[in-house]
N, C-alpha and C positions, 0 to 999 in steps of 0.2 A: 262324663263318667258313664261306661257302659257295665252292666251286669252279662255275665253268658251263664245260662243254666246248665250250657253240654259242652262238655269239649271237644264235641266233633264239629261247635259253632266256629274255633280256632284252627289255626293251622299254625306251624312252623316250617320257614324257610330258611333254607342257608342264604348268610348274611353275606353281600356283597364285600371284598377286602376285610376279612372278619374270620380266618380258618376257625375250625371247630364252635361257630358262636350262629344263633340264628336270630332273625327278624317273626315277631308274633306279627299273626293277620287277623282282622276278625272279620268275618262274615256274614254274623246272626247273632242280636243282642236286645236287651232291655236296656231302653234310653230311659233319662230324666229330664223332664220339664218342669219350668215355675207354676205355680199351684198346684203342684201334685199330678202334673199329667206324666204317666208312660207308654211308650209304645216299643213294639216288638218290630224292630229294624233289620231288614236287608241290606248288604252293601255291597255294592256291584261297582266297582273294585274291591276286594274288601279293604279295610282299612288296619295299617299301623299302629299297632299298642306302641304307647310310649311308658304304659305303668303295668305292672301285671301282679296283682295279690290274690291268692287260691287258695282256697281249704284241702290240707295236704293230708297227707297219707301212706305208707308204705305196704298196706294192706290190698287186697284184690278191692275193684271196684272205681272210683270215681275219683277219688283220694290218691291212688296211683296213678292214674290220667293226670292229674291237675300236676303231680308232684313233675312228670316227665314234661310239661309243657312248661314249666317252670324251670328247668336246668338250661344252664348255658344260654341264656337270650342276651341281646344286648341291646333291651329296653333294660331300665331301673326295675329290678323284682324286688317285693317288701319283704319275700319268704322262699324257703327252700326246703326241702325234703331232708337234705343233710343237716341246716342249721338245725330245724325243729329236732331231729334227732337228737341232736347235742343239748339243746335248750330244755326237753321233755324232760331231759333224763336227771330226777331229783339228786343225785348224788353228785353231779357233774356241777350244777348250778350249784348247790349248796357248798361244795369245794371253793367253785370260783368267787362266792359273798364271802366267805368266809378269811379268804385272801389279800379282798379289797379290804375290809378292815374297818368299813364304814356302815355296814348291815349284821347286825345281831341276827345270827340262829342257832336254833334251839342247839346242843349237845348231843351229837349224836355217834352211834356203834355203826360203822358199815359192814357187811362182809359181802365183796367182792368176787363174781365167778368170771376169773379173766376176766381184769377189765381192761376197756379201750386203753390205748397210748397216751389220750388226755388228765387219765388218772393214775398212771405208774408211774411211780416214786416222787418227785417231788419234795419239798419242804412240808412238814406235816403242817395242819392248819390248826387254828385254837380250836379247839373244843370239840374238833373233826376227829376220828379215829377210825383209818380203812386197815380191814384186815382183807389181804389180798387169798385168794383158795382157788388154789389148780386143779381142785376135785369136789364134787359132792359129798362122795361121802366118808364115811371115819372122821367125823369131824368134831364129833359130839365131844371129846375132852377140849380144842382151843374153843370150842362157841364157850362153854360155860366158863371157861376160865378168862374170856373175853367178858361177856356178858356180868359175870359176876364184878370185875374189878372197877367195868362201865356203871353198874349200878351204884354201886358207894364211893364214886368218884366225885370230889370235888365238882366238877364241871356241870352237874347238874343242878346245882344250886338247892333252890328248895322247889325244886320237882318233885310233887308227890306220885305222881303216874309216867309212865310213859308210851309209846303209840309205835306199833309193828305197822311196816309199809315195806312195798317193793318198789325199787327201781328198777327203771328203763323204759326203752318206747314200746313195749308194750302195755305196758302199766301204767301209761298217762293217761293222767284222768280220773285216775281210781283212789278212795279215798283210802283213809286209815286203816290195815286192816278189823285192827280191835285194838284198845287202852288197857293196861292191866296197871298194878298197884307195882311202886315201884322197889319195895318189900318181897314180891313174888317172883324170884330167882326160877324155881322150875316153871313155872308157865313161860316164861319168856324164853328159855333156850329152849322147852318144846316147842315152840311156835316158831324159831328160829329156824331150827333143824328141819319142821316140816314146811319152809317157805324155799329154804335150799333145795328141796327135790323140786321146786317149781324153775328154778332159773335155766335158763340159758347163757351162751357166752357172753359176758359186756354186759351182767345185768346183777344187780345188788339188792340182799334185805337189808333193810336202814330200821335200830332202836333208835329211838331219837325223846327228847324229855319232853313233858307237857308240859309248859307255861301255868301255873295257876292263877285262876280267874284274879284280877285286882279287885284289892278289898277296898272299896270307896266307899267316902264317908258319907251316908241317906242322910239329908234331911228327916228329923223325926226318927220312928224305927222302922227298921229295913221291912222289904214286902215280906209276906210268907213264901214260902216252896224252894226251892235248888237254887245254889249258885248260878248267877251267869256265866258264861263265857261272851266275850266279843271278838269275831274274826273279820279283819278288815282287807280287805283287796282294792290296791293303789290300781289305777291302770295308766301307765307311763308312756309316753313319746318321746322319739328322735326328733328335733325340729333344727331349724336352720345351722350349718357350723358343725353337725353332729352333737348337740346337748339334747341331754334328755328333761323333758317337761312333764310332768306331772298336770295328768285332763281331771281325773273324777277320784273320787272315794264312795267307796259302796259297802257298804256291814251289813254283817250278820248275825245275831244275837241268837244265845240258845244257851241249853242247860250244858253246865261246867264237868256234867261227868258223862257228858259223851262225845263225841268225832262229831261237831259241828262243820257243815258244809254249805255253801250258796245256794246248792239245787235244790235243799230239804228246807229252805227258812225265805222268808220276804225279806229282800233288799230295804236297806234301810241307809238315808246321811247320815256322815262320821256324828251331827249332832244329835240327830235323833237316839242313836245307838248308844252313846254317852248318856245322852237324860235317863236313857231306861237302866242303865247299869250306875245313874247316882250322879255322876257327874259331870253339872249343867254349868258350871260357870263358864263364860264367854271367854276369858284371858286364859283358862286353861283348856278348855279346847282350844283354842289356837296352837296352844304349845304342841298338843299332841300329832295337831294337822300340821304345825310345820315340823315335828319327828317324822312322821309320815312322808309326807313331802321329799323330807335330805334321804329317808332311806328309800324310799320308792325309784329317787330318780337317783342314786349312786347305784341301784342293781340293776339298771338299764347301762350306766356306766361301764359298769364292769363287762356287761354281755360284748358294747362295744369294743371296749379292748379287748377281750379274746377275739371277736372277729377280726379285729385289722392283723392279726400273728397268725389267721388260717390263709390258707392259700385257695386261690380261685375253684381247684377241684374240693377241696375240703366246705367249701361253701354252698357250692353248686351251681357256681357260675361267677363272672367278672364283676356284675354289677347289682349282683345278691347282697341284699342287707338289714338288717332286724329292724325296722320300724316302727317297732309296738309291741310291749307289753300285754296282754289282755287286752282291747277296744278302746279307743282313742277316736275323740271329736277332731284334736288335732292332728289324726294322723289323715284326712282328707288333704290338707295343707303339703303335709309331707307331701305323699302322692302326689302334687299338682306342683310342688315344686322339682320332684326329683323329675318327672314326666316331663318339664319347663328346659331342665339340662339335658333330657335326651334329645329335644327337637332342636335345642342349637347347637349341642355337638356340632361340629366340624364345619358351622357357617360360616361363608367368606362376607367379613364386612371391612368397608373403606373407613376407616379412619382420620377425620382431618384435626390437626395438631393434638401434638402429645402431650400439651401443657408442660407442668415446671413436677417438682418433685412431692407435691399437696394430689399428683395425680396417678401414684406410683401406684396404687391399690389394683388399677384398673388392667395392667401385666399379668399380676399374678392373678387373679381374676379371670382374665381371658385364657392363663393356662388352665386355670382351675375348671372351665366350664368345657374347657376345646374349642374356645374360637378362635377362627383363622383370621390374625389383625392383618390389612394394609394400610399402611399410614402416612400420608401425606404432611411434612412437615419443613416447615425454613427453616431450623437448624439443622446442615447437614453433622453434625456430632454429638446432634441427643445421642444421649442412652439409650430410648427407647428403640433407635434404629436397629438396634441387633435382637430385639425379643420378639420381632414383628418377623410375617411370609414373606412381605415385599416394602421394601420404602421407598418413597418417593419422593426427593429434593427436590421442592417447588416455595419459591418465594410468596405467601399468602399474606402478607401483612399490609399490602396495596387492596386496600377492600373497594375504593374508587375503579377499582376497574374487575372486580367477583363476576361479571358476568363474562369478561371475555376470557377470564380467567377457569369458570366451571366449563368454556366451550374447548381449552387446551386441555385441560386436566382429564375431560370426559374421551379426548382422543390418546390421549398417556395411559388411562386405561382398558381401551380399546386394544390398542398395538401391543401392550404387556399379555393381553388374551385373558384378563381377569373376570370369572365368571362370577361376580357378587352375587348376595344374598341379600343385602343392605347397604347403607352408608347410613354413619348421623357422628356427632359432636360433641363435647360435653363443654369445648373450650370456645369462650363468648363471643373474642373476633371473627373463629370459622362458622357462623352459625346461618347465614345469610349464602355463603358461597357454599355450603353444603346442600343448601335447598334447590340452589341454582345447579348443582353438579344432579344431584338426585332427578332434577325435572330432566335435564340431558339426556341420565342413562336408565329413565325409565323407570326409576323405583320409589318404593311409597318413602313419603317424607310431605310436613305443610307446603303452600302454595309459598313462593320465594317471598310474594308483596306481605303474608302471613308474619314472618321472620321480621321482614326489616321493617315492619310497624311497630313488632315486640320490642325490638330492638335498640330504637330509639324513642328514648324516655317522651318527648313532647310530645311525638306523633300518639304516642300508646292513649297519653292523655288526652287529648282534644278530639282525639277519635272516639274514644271511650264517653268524653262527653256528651257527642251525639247520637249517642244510641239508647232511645229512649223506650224500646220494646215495641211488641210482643219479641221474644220471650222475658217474662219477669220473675224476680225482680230486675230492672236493667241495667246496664253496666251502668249509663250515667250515673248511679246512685253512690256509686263509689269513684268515681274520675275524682281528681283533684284541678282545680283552674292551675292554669301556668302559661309559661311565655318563653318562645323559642329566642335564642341570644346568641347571634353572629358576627355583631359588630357594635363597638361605646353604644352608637346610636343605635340598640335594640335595647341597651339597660334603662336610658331613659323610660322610652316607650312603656316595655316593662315592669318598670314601678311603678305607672300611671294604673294599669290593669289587674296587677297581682297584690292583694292586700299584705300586707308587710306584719312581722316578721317573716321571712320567707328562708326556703332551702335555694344556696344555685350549685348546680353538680353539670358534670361531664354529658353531653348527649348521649355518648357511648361507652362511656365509663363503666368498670369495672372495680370492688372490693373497696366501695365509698373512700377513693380516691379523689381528691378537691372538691371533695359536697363539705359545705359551709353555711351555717345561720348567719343570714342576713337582716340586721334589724334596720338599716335604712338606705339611700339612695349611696351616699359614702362608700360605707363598705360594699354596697350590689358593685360599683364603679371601680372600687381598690380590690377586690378580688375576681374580677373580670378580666383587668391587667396583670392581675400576676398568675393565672391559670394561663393568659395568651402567651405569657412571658417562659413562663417556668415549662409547660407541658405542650410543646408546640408537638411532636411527632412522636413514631413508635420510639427512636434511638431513647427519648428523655426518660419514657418508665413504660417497658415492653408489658404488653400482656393487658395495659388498662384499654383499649381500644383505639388508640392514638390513630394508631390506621386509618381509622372514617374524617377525621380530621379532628379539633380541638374545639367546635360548640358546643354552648353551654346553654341553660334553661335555667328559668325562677320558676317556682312555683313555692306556691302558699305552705306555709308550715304549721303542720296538722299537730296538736297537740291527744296523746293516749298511746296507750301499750303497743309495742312493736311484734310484732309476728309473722314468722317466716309459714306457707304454707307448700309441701310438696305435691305434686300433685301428678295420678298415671290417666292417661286420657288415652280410649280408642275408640275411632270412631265418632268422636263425639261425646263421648259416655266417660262417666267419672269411674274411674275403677278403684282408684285409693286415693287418701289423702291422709297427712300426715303434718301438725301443726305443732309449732315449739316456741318458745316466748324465747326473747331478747331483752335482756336487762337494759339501764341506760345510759346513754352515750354520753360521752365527755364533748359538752355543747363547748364552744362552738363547732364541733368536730364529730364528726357521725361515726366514727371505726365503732364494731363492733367490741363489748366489754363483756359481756356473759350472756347465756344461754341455759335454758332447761326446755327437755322432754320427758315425758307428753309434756302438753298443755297443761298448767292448773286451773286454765276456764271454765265456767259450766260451761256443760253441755251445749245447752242454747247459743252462748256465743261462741265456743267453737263451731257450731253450724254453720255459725251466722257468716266466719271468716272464709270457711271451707265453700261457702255457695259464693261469695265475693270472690276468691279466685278462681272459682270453676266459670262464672259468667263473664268476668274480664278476659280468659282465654277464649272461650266462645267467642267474644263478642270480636277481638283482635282476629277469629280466622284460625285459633291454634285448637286443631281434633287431633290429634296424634302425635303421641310424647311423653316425656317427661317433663314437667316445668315448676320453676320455683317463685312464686310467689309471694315479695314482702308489701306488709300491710300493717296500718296503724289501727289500734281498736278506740274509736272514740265515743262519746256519749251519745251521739246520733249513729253509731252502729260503723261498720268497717269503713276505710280507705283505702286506695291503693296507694301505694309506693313507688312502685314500679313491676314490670313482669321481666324475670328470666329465663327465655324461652330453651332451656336446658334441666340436667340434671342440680339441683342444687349444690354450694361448693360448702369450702374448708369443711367441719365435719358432719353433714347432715345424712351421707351416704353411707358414714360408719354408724351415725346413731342410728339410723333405721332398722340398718339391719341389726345391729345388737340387741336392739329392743323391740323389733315386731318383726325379724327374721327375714325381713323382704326385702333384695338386693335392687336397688333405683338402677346400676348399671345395668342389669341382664333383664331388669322390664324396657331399658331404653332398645336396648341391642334388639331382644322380640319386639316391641312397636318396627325400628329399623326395616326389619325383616318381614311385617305384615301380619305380625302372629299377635292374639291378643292373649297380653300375660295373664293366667289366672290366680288373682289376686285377694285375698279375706276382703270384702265390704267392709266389715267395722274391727278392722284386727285391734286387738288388746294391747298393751306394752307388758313386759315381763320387769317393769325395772322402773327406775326413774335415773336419767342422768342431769346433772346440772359441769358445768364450765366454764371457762375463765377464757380470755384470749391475752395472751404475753405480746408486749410490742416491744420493739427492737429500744425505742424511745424510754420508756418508762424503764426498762429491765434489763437493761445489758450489762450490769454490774451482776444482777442471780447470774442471768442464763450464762454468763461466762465463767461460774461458782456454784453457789449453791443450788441453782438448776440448771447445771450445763445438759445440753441434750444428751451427755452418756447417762448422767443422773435422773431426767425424765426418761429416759430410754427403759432404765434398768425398773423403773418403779412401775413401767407401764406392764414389763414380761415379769413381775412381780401380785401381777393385780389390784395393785392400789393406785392406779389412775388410769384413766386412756387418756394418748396422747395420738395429737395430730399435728404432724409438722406440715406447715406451709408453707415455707421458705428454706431455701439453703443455708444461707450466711448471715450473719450479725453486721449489718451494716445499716446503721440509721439513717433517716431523711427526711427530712420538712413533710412529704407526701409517699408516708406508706403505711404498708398493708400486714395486717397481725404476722408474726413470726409464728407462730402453734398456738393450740388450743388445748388445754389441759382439763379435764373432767373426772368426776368420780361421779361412782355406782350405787344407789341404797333402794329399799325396798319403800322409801316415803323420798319425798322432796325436801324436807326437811333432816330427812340425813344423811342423804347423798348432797345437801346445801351446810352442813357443818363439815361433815367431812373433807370438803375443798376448801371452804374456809378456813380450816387448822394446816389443810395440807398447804396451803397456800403464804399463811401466816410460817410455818417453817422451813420452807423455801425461799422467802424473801419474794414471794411475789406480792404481797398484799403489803402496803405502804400509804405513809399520807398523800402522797399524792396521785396515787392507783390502789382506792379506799374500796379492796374486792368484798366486803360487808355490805357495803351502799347499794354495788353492782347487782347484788343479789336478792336483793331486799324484796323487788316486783316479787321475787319467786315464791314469798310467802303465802 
């Protein structure tokens, strides 16, 4: 982030294929460093704004500079000369709350000297009353006959006073003129009449009613001296999705019979400011902090919708948009993410396979950001072939031969004249021949031997067991023992070295497809041959990794809590992580059964899990990525499970972003591209979700009834669930993979975990023999 004290540190240039739009340069700035270091930068070329927020102004001086450097760029601007006009001006904003229906204000008289187009005619609003006036003056018979009927109207309630103010942009910022008694008829239409000689076009005096101080009940008897008043200022952000969050609360306390302002009193917390005006109890301040809260961030709401109904010159440019209410901690975030969509705008990245329909997010996604997909895919009549630049039918499910495979592919795009920006994957089987295509054409991606270590489960382990540090703690500490299995005579072998109970799964397996508890030599032997039998190639169950072939592994079965970890790594360096528990699994059989985010771990051992996957990626060779990480929490502290050297799958990429706003595809797409995402260190969740996973097995009698996917469909654009399909068709099978995931939202884990529990019990999801109570229960 750079500061510029002058704006002659900036320039604007016209934007290449971009008419009337320009590119900011900086030149000359104040940088930030860790420990508080700044220095005052040259930059020879100058550099690219990708964000651009400026203290505006329409007045001569600086404020004018910043506003013109501000119009029409096509970087993300936070602010514009035009909006602030609109947003300053009390009458406009009070119109617009007043419309939404979800912001109480005060009762107020306008009178109007020609005003904007924003304020003629319209639906009248509650409690709003614009008198519109072509003239200054002769006015004095409608002001009092206004004023007068404004006074003993209903609408004010029991407003004892009320408060003369001006609108418009020149009068932002300026407080109340003066409160009179709301009994006093002539003082107010003089004071009317002489604020009208002050207006100009577009600009209004506002009567408006004084709220009286709340009489709260003191402990004991009240202080001596004046009533309080308490004025409180929310300061709201836009954050991921366009929703507005609510950062801070800041009061200001003072006597009830005068125009109380922030600049004349010391800032004070919602609590503190409550104790001193009487009321201290904890469950009611809450309430009041969450009335605060719904109307804080419903009048950022409403600013939004007025802006998406202005048009680009009315805004002040393309990618002009209100980001902030007053001063937000969260709006650094903003910033860095909307700065994040300017710089991959229109990058070319290669895409290898398009996955199944659990992967459809990632289309409108890439319209949504402007990136340029090419996508390398075996089905030549996916879907996804017509939302893509370029597609490329190429048979990839022969992963036995990836390398001479990324040396065709690498000249397929060479000949097409594809100028990439990136390549990478999200889908399991292409994950190794993307590394290998990347080495070909030059561009950043892990080292290929990186990949196919992650890749295959044994290697990950035995490898993992040898690494006994510097650096620590070392991965060994988390390896699990286990035992490669290619043929009867490896099961033998096998149980001789891996102490029993044991898991045996797929080498290359995908979506805990044939992973099995094994409690002795028998079954290691009877489910050896029926995985060799059942799952010999890709044809039998596409998409599990059939491709590398069909061995299998034992390894010891770890008893404690399951937990998936996300993890963004550049360079080396842990950028985010993001950890969610897994309910438990229907032994003998590992399918996933339910899920909650965040974590309900302390602290401590969410660390504990979060350094266990950051050092098993280290240690495998993976600096650069997305990757998902499952792990078991047991009493001697984390295990691995396995690593999946990708974006994590079904729905971890929709929780994250719902609840900590940060998109895992467009941090993968920037790593792709070299860029490193800037990402919150300890980001917060806004939410708790907990889930369920439907399987085809269990539920095909709901989901063809009482949760057919139109009835999950409708609940989800309803708000009383998220739903995630990952699967097309209702068709059952000895070996397969959850149909959707169905979740709800609450502000505790305990009530986003009833809430799916009733919603689940009245769908027919939850039954004696898919007991989603049970499933849920870790979550306590």
């Amino acid at each position: 982030m750079l500061l510029c004290l002058s704006p002659a540190w900036l320039t604007k240039v016209p934007a290449p294929g971009k008419p009337g739009e320009a590119a900011l340069l900086v030149s000359k700035a104040v940088s930030f460093h860790p420990g508080g270091l700044t220095f005052l930068d040259d930059f020879v070329p100058p550099r690219r704004a990708t964000y651009f927020l400026a203290g505006l102004g329409l007045g001569p001086g600086r404020g004018r500079e910043a506003a013109e450097l501000a119009r029409d760029l096509t970087c993300p601007t936070g602010a514009s000369a035009e909006l602030a006009r609109l947003l300053e001006d009390r009458l406009l904003t009070r119109r617009l709350l007043a419309r939404q229906g979800d912001v109480a204000v005060p009762a107020t008289l306008a009178f109007t000297y020609k005003p904007p187009a924003l304020l003629r005619g319209g639906d009248a609003s509650p409690g709003l009353r614009l008198v519109e006036l072509s003239g200054k003056e002769g006015q004095a018979t409608l002001v009092k006959a206004e004023v007068g009927a404004f006074l003993h109207s209903e609408a004010l309630g029991d407003a004892l006073q009320v408060a003369m103010k001006l609108s418009g942009w020149r009068w932002r910022g300026r407080p109340a003129m003066r409160l009179y008694p709301r009994a006093e008829l002539g003082p107010v239409v003089d004071t009317v009449l002489a604020l009208l000689e002050k207006l100009e076009e577009e600009e209004s005096v506002l009567v408006e009613a004084v709220g009286p101080p709340a009489r709260l009940p003191f402990p004991g008897s009240p202080p001596p001296g004046p009533e309080l008043a308490l004025r409180i200022c929310a300061v709201v952000c836009r954050t991921q999705g366009d929703r507005p969050l609510l950062s801070k609360v800041v009061c200001s306390v003072g006597r009830g019979d005068r125009p109380l302002r922030h600049q004349s009193s010391l800032p004070r917390t919602l609590e503190a400011a409550l104790a001193q005006c009487g009321l201290g109890e904890a469950s009611q301040v809450a309430v009041v902090r969450q009335r605060v809260k719904a109307a804080a961030e419903a009048a950022l709401a409403a600013v939004l919708t007025l802006e998406a109904g202005l048009s680009a010159e009315q805004r002040g440019g393309r990618q002009v948009r209100t980001d902030f209410l007053a001063a937000a901690a969260p709006l650094v975030e903003t910033m860095l993410r909307r700065s994040a969509r300017c710089l991959m705008e229109g990058k070319q990245l290669l895409l290898l396979g398009a996955g199944g329909v659990s992967k459809k997010f990632v289309w409108e996604a890439a319209r949504d950001y402007g990136l340029k997909l090419h996508l390398v895919e075996s089905d030549p009549n996916h879907f996804a072939s017509q939302l893509v630049q370029t597609f490329i039918h190429f048979d990839i499910t022969e992963h036995r031969r990836d390398e001479e495979n990324a040396r065709v592919l690498a000249e397929l795009v060479r000949a097409r004249g594809l100028q990439l920006d990136g390549c990478f994957s999200y889908w399991d089987d292409c994950l190794v021949l993307t590394a290998l295509l990347c080495q070909e054409l030059g561009l950043p991606c892990n080292p290929p031997a990186a990949m196919h270590l992650a890749k295959q489960k044994s290697r990950t382990q035995l490898h993992l067991l040898c690494r006994h540090g510097p650096p620590w703690p070392a991965p060994s500490l988390y390896a699990v023992p286990c035992c490669p299995l290619e043929s009867e005579a490896d099961v033998d072998r096998a149980v001789r070295q891996v102490p029993l109970p044991g898991v045996m799964k797929l080498e290359f397996g995908a979506g805990a497809v044939g992973v099995r508890l094994v409690e002795d030599a028998s079954q290691c032997h009877e489910h050896f041959s029926r995985i060799a039998r059942d799952l010999q190639g890709e044809a039998d169950h596409p998409g599990i990794g059939l491709g590398w072939g069909n061995a299998m592994l034992l390894m010891e079965f770890i008893e404690g809590t399951e937990h998936d970890v996300d993890l963004v790594l550049f360079g080396g360096r842990l950028l985010a992580a993001f950890v969610s528990d897994n309910g438990p699994t229907r032994l003998p059989g590992f399918t996933e059964t339910a899920a909650c985010m965040p974590t309900g771990l302390a602290p401590e051992q969410e660390a504990q899990l979060v350094q266990a996957a950051f050092r098993c990626c280290l240690g495998c060779g993976l600096l650069d990525g997305v990757f998902n990480v499952e792990l078991k929490l047991t009493r001697a502290g984390p295990r691995l499970i396995e690593i999946n050297p990708r974006m994590g799958g079904f729905y971890l990429r929709d929780w994250i972003l719902e609840l900590y706003g940060v998109d895992l595809l467009l941090a993968a797409a920037m790593v792709a591209c070299g860029l490193r995402p800037a990402l919150p260190a300890h980001p917060r969740a806004r939410g708790h979700l907990v889930g369920v996973m439907c399987l085809v097995s269990q539920h095909l009698q709901a989901l063809s009834s009482t949760a057919s996917r139109e009835t999950l469909q409708a609940l989800h654009d309803q708000g009383l669930l998220r739903l995630n399909l990952l699967e097309e068709t209702l068709v059952p099978g000895e070996y397969e993979e959850p149909y959707c995931s169905v979740a709800c939202a609450g502000p505790s884990p305990a009530e986003a975990r009833l809430r799916l529990l009733g919603l689940c019990q009245g769908l027919g999801i939850d039954g004696p023999h898919y007991p989603v109570a049970y499933f849920l229960s870790h979550f306590k």
